[in-house]
C-alpha positions, 0 to 999 in steps of 0.5 A: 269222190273217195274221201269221205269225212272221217266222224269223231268215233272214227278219228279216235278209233284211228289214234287208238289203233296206233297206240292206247290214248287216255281220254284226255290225249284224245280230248285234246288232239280231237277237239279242233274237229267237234262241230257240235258242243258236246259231240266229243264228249258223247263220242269218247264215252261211247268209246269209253263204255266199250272198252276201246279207252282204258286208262290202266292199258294207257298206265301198262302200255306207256310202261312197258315201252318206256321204264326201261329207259327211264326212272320214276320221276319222269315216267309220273310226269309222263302219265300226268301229261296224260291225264291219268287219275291219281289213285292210277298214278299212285298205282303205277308209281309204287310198282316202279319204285321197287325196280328203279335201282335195277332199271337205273344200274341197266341204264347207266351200265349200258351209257357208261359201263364203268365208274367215273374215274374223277368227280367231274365225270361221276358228276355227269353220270349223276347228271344223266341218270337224273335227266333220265328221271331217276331218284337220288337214292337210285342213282347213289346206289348204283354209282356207289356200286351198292348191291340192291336188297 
């Protein structure tokens, strides 16, 4: 037979060979295969203790791929979602801060490229780069056409 069972050690190093997992993701995604109580848990510390789960290469990795698109607001959500500590969080929220007008004029500028011309179409600029997760103060500056400190 060619198949062999994969462990739990080895289905976590399979999802973290495609992309960082915080320890809860794999928690939560592993958990349907543990046969014995506790067995993850010994499994994900063993990996943690290794180095193979680091929650700052989750915080890094989910920032690099995403703040470009998107703004403070929905990048906190994301890192919560994927049970980031806070004093991580807090971290990460505070170095988005000072780019969030650069990346919130990038992502406007490449949508829409000019400024409304009426209220109903500023009004759905505003819209998009708020689903988008930017703050008010981001998303005033850049329709205002204020230039950043």
């Amino acid at each position: 037979m060619g198949f062999q069972k994969l462990s739990l050690k080895g289905r976590a190093l399979r999802l973290l060979a495609a992309r960082e997992h915080s320890r809860a993701e794999l928690q939560k995604k592993l958990a349907t295969h543990e046969e014995a109580p506790g067995e993850l848990a010994r499994a994900l510390d063993e990996l943690q203790a290794k180095g193979f789960i680091n929650e700052q290469r989750v915080v890094e990795s989910l920032i690099h791929r995403r703040a470009a698109k998107l703004g403070t607001g929905r990048l906190r959500q994301e890192l919560q979602a994927k049970g980031i500590g806070a004093e991580a969080m807090a971290e990460a929220v505070q170095a988005l801060r000072s780019t969030e007008v650069e990346r919130a004029r990038e992502v406007w500028r490449k949508k829409f490229g000019e400024p409304a011309t009426d209220a109903a179409g500023r009004a759905r600029q505003m819209r998009f780069l708020a689903s988008r997760g930017f703050g008010g103060d981001a998303i005033r500056r850049v329709l205002g056409g204020e230039d950043t400190d």
